[in-house]
C-alpha positions in Angstrom: 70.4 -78.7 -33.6 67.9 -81.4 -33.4 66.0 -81.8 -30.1 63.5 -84.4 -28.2 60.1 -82.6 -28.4 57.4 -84.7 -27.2 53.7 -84.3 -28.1 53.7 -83.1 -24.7 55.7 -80.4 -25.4 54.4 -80.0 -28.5 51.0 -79.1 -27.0 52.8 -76.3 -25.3 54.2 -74.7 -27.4 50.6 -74.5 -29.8 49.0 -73.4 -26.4 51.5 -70.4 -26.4 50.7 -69.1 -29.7 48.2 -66.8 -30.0 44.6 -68.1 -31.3 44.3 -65.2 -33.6 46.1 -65.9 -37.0 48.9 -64.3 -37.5 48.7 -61.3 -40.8 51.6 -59.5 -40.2 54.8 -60.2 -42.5 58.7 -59.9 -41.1 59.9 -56.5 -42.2 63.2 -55.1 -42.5 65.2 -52.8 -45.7 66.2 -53.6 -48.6 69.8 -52.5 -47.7 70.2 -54.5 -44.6 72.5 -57.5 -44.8 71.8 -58.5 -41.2 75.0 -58.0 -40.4 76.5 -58.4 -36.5 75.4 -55.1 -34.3 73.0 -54.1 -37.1 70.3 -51.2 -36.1 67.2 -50.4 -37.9 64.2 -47.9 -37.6 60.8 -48.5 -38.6 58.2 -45.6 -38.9 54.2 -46.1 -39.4 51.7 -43.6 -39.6 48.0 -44.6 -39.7 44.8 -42.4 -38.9 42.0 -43.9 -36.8 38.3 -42.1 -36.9 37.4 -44.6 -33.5 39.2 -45.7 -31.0 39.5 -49.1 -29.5 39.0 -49.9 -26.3 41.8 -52.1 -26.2 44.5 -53.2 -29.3 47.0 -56.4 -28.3 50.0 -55.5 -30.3 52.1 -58.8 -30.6 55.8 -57.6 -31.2 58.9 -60.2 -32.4 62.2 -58.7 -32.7 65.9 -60.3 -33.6 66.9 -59.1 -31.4 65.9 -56.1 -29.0 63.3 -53.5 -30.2 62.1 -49.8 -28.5 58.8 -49.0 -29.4 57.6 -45.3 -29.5 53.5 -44.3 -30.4 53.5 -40.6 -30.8 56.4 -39.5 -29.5 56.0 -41.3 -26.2 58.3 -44.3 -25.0 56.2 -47.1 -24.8 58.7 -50.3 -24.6 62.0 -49.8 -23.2 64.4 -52.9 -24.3 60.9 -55.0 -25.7 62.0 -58.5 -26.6 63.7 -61.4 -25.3 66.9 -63.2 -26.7 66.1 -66.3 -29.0 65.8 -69.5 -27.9 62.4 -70.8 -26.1 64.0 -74.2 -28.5 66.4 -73.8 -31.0 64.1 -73.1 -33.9 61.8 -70.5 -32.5 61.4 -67.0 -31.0 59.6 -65.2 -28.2 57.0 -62.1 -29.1 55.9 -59.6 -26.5 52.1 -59.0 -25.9 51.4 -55.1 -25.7 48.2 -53.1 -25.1 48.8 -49.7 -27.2 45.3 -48.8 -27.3 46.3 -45.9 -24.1 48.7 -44.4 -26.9 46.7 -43.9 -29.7 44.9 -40.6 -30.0 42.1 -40.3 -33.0 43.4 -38.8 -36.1 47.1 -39.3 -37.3 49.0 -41.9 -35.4 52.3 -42.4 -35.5 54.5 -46.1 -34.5 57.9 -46.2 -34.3 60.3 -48.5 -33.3 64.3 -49.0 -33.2 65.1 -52.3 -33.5 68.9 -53.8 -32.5 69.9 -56.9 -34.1 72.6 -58.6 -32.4 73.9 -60.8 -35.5 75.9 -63.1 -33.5 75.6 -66.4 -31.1 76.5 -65.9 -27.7 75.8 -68.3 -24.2 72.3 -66.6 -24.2 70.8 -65.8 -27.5 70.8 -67.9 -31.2 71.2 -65.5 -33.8 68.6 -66.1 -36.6 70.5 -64.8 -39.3 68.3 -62.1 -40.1 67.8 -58.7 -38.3 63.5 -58.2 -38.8 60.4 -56.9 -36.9 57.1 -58.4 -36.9 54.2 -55.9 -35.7 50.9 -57.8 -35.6 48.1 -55.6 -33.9 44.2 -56.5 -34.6 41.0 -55.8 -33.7 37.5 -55.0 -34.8 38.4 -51.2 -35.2 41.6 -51.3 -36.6 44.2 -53.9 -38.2 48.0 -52.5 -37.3 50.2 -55.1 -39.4 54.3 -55.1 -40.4 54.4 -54.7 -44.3 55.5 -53.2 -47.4 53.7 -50.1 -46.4 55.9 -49.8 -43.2 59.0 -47.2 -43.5 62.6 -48.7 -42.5 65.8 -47.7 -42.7 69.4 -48.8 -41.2 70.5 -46.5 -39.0 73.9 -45.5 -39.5 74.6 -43.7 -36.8 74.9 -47.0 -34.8 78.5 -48.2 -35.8 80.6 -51.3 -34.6 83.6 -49.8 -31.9 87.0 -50.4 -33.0 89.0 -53.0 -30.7 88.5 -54.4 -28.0 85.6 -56.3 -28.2 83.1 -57.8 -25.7 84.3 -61.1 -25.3 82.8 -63.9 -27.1 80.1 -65.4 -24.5 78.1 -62.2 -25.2 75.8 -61.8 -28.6 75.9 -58.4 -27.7 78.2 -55.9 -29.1 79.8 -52.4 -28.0 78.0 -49.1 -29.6 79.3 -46.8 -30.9 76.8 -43.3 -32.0 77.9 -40.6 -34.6 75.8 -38.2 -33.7 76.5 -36.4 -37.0 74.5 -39.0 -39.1 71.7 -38.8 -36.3 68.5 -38.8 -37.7 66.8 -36.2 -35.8 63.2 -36.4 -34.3 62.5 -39.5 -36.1 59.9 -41.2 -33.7 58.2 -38.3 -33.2 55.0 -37.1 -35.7 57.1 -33.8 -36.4 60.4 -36.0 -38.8 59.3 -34.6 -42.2 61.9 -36.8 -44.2 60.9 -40.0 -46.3 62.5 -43.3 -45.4 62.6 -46.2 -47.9 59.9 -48.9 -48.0 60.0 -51.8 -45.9 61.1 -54.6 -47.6 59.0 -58.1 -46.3 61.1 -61.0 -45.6 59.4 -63.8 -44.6 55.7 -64.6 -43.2 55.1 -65.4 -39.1 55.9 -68.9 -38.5 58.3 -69.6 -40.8 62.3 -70.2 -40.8 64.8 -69.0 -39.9 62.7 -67.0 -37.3 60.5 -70.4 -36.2 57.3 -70.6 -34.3 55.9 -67.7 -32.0 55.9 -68.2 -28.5 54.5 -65.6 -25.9 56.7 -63.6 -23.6 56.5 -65.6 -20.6 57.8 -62.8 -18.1 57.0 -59.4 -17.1 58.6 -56.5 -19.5 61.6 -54.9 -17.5 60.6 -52.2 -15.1 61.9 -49.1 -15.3 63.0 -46.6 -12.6 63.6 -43.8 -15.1 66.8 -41.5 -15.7 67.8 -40.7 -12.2 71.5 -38.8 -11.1 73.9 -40.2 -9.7 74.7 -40.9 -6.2 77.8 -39.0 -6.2 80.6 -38.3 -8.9 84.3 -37.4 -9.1 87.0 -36.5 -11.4 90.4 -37.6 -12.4 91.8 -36.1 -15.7 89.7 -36.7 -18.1 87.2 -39.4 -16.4 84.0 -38.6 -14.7 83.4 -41.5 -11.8 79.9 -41.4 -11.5 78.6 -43.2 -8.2 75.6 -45.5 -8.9 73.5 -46.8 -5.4 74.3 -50.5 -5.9 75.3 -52.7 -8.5 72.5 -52.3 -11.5 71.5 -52.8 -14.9 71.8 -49.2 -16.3 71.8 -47.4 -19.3 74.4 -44.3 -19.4 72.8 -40.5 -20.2 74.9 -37.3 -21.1 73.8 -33.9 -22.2 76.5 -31.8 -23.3 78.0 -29.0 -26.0 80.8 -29.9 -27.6 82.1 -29.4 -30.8 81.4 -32.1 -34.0 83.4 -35.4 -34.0 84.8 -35.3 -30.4 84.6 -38.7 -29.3 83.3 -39.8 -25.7 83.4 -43.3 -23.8 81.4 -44.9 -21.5 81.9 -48.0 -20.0 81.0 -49.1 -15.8 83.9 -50.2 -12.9 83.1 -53.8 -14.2 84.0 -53.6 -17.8 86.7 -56.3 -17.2 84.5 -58.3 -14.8 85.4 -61.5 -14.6 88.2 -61.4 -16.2 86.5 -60.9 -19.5 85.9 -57.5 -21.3 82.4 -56.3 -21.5 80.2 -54.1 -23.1 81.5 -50.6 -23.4 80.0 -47.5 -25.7 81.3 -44.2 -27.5 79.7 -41.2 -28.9 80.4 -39.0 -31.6 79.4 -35.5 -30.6 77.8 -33.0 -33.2 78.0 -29.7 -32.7 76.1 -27.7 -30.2 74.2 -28.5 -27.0 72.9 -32.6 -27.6 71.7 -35.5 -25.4 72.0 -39.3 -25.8 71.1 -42.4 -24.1 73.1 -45.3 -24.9 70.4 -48.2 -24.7 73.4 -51.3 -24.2 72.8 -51.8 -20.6 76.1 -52.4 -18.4 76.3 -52.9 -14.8 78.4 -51.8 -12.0 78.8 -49.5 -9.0 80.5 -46.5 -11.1 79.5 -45.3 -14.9 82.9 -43.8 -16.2 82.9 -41.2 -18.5 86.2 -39.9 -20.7 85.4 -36.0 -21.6 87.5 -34.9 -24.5 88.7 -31.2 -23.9 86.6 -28.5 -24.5 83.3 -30.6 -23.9 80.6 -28.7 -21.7 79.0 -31.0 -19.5 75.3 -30.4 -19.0 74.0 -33.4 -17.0 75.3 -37.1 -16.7 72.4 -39.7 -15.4 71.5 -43.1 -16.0 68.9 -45.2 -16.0 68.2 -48.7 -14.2 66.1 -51.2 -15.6 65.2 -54.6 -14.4 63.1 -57.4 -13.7 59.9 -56.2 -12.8 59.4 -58.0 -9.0 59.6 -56.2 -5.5 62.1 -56.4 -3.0 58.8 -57.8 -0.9 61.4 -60.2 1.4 63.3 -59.3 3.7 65.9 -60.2 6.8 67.1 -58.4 9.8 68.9 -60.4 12.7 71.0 -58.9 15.9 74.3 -59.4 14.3 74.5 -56.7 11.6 76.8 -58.8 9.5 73.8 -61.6 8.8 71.7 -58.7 8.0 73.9 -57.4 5.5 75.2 -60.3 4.1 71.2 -61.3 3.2 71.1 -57.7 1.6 74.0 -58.2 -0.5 72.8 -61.6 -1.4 69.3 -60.2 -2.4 71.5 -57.9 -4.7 73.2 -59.9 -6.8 69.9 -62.2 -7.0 68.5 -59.1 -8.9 71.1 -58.5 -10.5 72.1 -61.1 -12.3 67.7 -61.4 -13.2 66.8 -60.2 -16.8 66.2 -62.6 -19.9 67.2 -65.1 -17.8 68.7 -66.1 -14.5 72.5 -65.2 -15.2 75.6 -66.6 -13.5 76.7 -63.0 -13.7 75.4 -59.8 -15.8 79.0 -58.8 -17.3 81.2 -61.9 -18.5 78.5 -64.0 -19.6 74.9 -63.2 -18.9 74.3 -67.0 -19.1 71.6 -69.3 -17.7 74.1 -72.0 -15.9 71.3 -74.1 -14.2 73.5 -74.8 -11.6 73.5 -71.2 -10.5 69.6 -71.2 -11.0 68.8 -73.8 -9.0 70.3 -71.7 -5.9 68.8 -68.3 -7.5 65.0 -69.9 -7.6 65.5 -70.5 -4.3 66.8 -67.2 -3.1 63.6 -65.2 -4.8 60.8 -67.3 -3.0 62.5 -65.9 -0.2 63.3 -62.4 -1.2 60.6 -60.7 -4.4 57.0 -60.7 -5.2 55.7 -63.6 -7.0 56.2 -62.1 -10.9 59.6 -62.9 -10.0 58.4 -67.0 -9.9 58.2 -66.9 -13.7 62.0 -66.7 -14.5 62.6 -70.4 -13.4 59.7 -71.4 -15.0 61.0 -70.1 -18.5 64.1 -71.4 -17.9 62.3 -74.9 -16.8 60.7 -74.9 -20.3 63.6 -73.5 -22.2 65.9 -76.2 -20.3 63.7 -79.0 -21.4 62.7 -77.9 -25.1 66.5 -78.2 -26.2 67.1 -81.7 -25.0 69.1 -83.9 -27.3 68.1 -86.3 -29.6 70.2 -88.8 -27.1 68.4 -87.3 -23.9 71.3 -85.4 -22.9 70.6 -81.9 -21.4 73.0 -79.2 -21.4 73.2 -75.1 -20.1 74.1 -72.6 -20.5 71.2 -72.2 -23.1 69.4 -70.7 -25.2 72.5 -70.6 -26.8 74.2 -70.4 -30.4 77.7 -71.2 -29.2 78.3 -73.7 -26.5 75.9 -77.2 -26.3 78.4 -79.0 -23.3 76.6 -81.0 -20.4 77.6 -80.7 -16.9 76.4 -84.0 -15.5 75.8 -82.5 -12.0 74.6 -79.4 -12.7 71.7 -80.9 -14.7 71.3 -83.3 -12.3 70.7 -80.4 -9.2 68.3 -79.1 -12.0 65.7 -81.4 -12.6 65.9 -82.6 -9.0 64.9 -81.8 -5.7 66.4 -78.2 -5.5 65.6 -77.4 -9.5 62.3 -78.4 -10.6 60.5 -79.6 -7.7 62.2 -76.5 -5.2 59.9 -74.3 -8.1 57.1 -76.4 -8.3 56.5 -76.7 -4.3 57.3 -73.0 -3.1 55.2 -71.6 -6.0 52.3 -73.9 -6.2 52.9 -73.8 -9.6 52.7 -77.3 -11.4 51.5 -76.3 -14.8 54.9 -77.2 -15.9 55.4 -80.8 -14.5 53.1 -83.0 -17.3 55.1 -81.1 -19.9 58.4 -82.1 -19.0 58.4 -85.3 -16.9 58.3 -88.0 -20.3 61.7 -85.8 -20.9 62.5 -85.7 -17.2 62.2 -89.6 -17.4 64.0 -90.3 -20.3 67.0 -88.2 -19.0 67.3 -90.0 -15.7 66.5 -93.6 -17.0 68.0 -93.9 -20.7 70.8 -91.4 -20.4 72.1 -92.4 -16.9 73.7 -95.8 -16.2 73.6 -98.2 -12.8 76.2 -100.5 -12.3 75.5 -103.9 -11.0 74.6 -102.2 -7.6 71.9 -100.0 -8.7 74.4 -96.9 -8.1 74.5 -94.6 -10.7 77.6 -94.7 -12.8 79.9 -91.4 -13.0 79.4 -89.5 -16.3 82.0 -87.4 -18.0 79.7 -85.6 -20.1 81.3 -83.3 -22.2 82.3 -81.4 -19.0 82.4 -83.3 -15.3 82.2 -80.6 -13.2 81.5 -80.8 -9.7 82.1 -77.7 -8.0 85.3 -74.5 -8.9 88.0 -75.6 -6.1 89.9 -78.8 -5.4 89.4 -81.8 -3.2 85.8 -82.2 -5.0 84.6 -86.0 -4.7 82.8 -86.5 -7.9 81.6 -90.2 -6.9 79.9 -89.5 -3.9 78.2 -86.4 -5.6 77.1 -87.9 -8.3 75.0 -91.0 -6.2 73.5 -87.8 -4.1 73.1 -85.4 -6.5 71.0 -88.6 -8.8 69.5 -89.7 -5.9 67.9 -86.3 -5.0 66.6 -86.0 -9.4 65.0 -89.5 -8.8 62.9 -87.9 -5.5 61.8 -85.0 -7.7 60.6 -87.4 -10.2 58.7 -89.5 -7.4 57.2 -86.5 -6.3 55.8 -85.8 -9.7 54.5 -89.4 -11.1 52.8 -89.5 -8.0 51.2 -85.8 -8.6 50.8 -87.4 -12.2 49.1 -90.7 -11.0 51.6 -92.4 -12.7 51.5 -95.2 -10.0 53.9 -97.4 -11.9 56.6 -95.4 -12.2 56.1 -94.1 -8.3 57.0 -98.1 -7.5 59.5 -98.1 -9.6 61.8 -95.2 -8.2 60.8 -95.9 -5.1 62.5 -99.9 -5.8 65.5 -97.6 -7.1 65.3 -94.7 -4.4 66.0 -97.9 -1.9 68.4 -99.6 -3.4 70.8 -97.0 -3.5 69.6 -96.1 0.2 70.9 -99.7 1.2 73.7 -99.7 -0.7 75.5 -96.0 -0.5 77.2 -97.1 2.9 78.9 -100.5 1.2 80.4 -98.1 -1.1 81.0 -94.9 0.0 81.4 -94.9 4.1 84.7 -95.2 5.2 83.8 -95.1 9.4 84.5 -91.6 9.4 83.2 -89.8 6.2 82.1 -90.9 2.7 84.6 -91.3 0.2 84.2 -92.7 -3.5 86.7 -95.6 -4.0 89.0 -94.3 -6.4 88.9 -90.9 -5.0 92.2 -89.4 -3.7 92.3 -86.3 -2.2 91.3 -84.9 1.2 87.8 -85.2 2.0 85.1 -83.9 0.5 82.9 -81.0 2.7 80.2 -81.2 -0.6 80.3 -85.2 -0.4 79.1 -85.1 3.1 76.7 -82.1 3.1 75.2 -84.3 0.1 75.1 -87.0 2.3 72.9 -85.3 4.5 70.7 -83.4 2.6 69.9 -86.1 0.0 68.8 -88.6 3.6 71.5 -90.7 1.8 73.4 -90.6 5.4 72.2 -91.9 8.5 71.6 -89.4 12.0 74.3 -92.1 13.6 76.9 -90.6 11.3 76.2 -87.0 11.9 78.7 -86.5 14.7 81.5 -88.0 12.8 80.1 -85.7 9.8 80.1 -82.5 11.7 83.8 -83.3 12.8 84.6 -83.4 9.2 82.5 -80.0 8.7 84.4 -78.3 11.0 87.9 -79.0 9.6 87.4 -79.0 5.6 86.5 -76.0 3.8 86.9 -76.6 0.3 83.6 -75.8 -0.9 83.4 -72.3 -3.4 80.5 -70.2 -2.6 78.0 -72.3 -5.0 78.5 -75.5 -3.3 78.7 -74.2 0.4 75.0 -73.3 0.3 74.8 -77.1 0.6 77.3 -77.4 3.1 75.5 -74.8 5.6 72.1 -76.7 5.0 73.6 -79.7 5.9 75.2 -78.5 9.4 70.8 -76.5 10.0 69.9 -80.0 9.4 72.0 -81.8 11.6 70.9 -79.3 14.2 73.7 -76.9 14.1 72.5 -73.8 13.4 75.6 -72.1 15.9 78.3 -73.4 14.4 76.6 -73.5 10.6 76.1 -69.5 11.2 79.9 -69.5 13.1 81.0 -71.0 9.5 79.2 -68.8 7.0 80.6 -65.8 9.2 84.3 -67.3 8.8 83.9 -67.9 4.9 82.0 -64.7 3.7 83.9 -62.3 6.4 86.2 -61.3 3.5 84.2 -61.2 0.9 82.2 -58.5 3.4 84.8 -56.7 3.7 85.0 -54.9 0.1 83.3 -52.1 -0.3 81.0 -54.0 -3.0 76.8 -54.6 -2.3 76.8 -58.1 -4.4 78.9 -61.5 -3.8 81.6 -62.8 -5.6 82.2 -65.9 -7.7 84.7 -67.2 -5.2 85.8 -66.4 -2.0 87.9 -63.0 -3.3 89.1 -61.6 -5.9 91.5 -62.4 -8.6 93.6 -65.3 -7.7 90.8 -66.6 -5.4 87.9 -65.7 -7.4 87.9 -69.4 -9.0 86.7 -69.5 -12.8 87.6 -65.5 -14.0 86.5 -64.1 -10.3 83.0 -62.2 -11.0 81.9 -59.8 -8.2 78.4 -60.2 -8.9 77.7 -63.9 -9.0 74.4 -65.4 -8.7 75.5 -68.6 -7.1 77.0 -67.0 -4.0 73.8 -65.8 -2.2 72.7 -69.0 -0.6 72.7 -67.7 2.4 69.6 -65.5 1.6 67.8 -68.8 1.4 69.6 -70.0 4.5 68.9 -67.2 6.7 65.4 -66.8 6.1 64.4 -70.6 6.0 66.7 -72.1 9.0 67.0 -69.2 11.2 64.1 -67.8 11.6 62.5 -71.2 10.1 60.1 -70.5 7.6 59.6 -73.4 5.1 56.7 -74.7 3.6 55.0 -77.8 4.4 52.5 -77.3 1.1 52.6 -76.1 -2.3 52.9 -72.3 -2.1 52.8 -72.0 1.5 49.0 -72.5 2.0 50.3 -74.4 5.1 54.4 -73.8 6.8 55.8 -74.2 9.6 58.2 -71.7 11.4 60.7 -73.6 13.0 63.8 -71.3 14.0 67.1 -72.5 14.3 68.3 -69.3 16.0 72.2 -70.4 17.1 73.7 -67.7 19.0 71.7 -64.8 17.6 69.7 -63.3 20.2 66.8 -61.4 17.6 65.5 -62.1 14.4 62.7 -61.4 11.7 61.6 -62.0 8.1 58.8 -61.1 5.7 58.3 -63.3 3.0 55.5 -62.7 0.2 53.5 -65.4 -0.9 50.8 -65.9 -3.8 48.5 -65.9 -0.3 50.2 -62.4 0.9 53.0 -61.8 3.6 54.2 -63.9 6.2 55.9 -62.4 8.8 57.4 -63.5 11.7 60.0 -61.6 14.6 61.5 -64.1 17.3 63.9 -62.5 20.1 65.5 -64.9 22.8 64.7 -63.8 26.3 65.9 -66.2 29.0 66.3 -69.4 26.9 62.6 -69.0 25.4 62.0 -67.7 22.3 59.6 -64.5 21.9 57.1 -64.9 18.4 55.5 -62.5 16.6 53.8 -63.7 13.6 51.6 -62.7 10.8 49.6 -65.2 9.1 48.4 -64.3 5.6 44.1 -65.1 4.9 43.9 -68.9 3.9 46.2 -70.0 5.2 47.6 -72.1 8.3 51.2 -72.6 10.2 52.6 -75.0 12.4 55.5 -73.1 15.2 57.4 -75.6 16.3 59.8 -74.7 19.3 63.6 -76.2 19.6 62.6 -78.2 22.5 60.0 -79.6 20.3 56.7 -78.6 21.4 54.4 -77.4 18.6 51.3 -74.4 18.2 48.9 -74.0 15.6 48.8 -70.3 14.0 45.5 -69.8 12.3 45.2 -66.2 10.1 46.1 -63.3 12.1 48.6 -61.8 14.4 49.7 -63.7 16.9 52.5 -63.1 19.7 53.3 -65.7 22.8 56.9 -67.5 24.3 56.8 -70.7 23.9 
């Protein structure tokens, strides 16, 4: 697929290679024919007489590697899936110098290729590692003189299958063809030669660019919460919904076969990722290292096998649960919790609608996940959007069109409004503004530009003209107005782009959407307002909750039509859980924080009421799940954001909160409080109603300042400190 890659972008991607040439050659067997779910092992031994002090180890994979240095795990799952554009690859950066001893040294490394597209990875073609570590001491380089060998005891499951959205495959292990000990120093045996396939750089594996996130934290193999037993199944209990990795030790006899496979296998209404091992015979452990999420690991136990130990292991994102919410009503308080979880959740390569059906970056469920983890994890968490910024922007058309999910090797279908939401006010700039981070803005705005200005149409108004796409999509549910969305939705991309000409100096094209920004301003009413609500003129069903909470949020709509729009809030509900983040913004901004919290009560009350710690795709499950019905949905926690920034009022009135204002928009709770961590450190701030005042407690992090501003309206500077007074 061609793309539009300016010098701009250009200029990033040469910044993210490494300056030091790359030596080291793509590696794999001379038996491999890179075939779907292919799994190799690579073995080096080397001896060093010095040490270094420190030895970068720049690692590239197709698709997912484990790296082992004398025995001892070093990388867990290194790698991320293809795609930073649609010719090139991601490498990790590791330090192995802490693992090398002096005298023999052994590397080792297990390396799954994927062989397939899916909505988040492009398959190469080729299953390879590239191992490029240099220094003064010592030069550790991928060649002929590696070992590497498929690994046969990885095999491809019979039916079913994971469904086609996902490159990944099931596993299946024979452990009678295990190849015993082989990353440790004590595997005697002689593997084949390495066979080199290609140099660094080169197709089909493309340029190098640098992980740009944190490698996956790991909590370690841990038992499980609980467990029980029905015939032959073990339900093991996990703590939450997780990423994990399924563990057994057992005896058995050879060739019994064993499954493993979470509660959500079918999430979604999709099959998943499942696994099976072959048992040898006597006493053996195994780790399957396909993670699967869910709330239960189930195992079927073939008679006769002894179990010794079941466990799993959780791996994620490496960020902190640093925010955090806790209000009077318990139900807010657990509602932020269970939104919090399925933000982590569904956090990995990339921001995922959901971690079982798809595992796909839909960037209009990232645009309410970035907001979510300003809110709710330590800053490491920040660079997810950004990735998914660059990544968003490097595959843009050859026509300007954007499209998610991506990177992806089987789907290339724009969603008009969810790029829109994107590049706009609650994408791009939302990232830009909470983090302080604007690295990213001069590398995308030319492409920004030409997607707003060449792509998208105005008609003889200057409103922007509806756009099919390949897929107009506005929102799962009926009733959805895509007219008025689409002038809202545009309007709010063309102040993101305002924002960043001016941060760019680029004075002419400030003028220029600001001439735009104000026509549509003066000319949304003529169209769209009806004397009651706002209605596109060739739309036909009942009126649109998302239209008007658009209205509002964009400053499209007028504060004289705010009590005919609240009347409309109150009696349509047709908003799923993505779009009624907006919906509930709308009704804090009008100055309705009771009845906004009386409404997110009354449509997540249900969805509460499973025994489940993450949020659904729709408002329950099966028939009203909307799109396949995922119980771990990414879109679905905009409340977190909600809670946080309206009730207890914490927003930022400059990049990366050097100054906010707490403003809390209480309703009818009577306590609240919230921590949220900054790049300056923690702000925290506790606010109980006693006697129609409001009680503060705040804590203002070093370097910065905040503004409280009461609901009557009367305002306090908070300088660095503690502070605590009624105003």
């Amino acid at each position: 697929m061609k793309t539009l890659l300016t010098a701009a972008a250009l200029t990033l991607l040469s910044l993210s290679l490494s300056a030091t040439e790359w030596k080291a050659r793509w590696i794999n067997t001379e038996r491999c024919q890179s075939a779907t779910n292919t799994w190799l092992v690579y073995r080096k031994t080397l001896t060093l007489d010095n040490l270094p002090a420190t030895l970068p180890a720049r690692i590239a994979a197709d698709s997912k590697y484990w790296l082992w240095i004398n025995g001892q795990l070093v990388v867990f799952e290194g790698g991320l899936k293809r795609g930073p554009t649609p010719r090139d690859t991601y490498y990790d950066l590791v330090d192995i110098a802490p693992f090398l001893t002096e005298g023999e040294n052994l590397i080792a490394v297990l390396l799954w290729h994927f062989g397939q597209d899916g909505f988040s990875h492009l398959n190469s073609g080729k299953a390879a590692l590239l191992f490029d570590a240099q220094s003064e001491e010592v030069n550790i380089l991928s060649d002929e003189s590696w070992q590497c060998a498929l690994y046969e005891a990885y095999q491809n499951t019979g039916p079913p299958y994971p469904n086609y959205r996902l490159p990944e495959s099931n596993i299946r292990f024979d452990a009678r063809r295990e190849l015993a000990y082989w990353n440790h120093p004590v595997f005697q045996s002689s593997l084949p030669s390495a066979v080199v396939i290609g140099k660094a750089g080169e197709a089909p594996f493309g340029r190098l660019i640098e992980r740009p996130i944190p490698q996956w934290k790991d909590f370690g193999l841990s038992n499980y919460v609980g467990a029980r037993q029905s015939g032959d199944t073990m339900f093991c209990k996990l703590p939450y919904n997780a990423q994990v990795t399924p563990y057994l030790k057992i005896e058995a006899q050879a060739g019994q076969v064993i499954h493993m496979f979470t509660d959500n296998y079918e999430g979604g209404s999709e099959l998943n990722v499942r696994a099976e091992y072959v048992t040898r015979q006597g006493v053996q452990e195994y780790e399957s290292y396909g993670w699967m999420n869910g709330h239960e690991v189930c195992y079927i136990i073939p008679q006769g096998v002894k179990i010794l130990g079941l466990k799993y292991r959780e791996t994620g994102y490496n960020a902190e649960f640093t925010g955090s919410f806790q209000c009077s009503d318990p139900f807010f308080t657990e509602l932020w919790k269970r939104s919090a979880r399925t933000l982590y959740v569904t956090m990995r390569d990339n921001y995922m609608d959901c971690p079982d059906r798809e595992r796909a970056q839909w960037w209009g469920d990232e645009v309410n996940e970035l907001g979510e983890t300003f809110y709710a994890l330590s800053p490491p968490a920040h660079k997810l959007a950004v990735k998914g910024i660059y990544e968003l922007m490097n595959w843009q058309r050859p026509d300007g069109t954007l499209f998610s999910p991506l990177p992806a090797g089987n789907w290339s279908k724009e969603l008009p409004l969810q790029m829109l939401a994107s590049v706009g006010w609650y994408g791009f700039y939302t990232q830009y503004y909470y983090s302080a981070d604007s690295t990213f803005v001069p590398h995308i705005y030319d492409r920004l530009r030409h997607y707003l200005h060449k792509v998208w149409r105005l008609d003889k108004s200057g409103l922007p003209r509806e756009r099919s796409g390949e897929w107009n999509w506005g929102d799962w549910g009926e009733n959805v107005d895509i007219g008025v969305l689409t002038t809202c939705w545009y309007y709010l991309a063309l102040k993101a782009e305002h924002a960043f000409a001016i941060q760019l100096g680029k004075e002419q094209d400030a003028l220029r959407i600001a001439e735009q920004m104000s026509t549509i301003s003066k000319c949304f009413d003529t169209k769209y307002w009806t004397g009651s609500a706002y209605r596109a003129p060739g739309y036909r069903g009942e009126t649109d909750d998302r239209s008007q909470a658009m209205a509002v949020l964009s400053g499209l709509a007028s504060r004289d039509k705010y009590s005919a729009l609240l009347k409309v809030l109150k009696t349509e509900y047709h908003a799923s859980p993505y779009m009624e983040k907006y919906v509930l913004e709308a009704l804090f901004a009008m100055g309705e924080s009771t009845f906004a919290l009386e409404r997110m009560k009354e449509r997540y009350s249900r969805m509460l009421q499973y025994p489940y710690t993450t949020l659904f795709e729709g408002w329950g499950i099966g028939a009203e799940g909307f799109g396949g019905g995922t119980i771990n949905h990414a879109w679905s926690g905009g409340p977190l954001t909600l809670l946080s920034q309206k009730v207890c009022g914490i927003e930022p009135t400059s990049p990366g909160f050097k100054t906010f204002r707490i403003a809390p928009q209480m309703g009818s709770l009577s306590e609240a409080k919230a921590s949220i961590h900054t790049l300056h450190g923690m702000i925290e701030v506790i606010i109980k109603k006693r006697n129609n005042k409001l009680q503060i407690e705040t804590t203002i992090p070093q370097g910065t300042a905040a503004e409280y501003l009461s609901p009557t309206g009367k305002k306090k500077l908070l300088l660095p400190g503690t502070h605590s007074f009624s105003l």
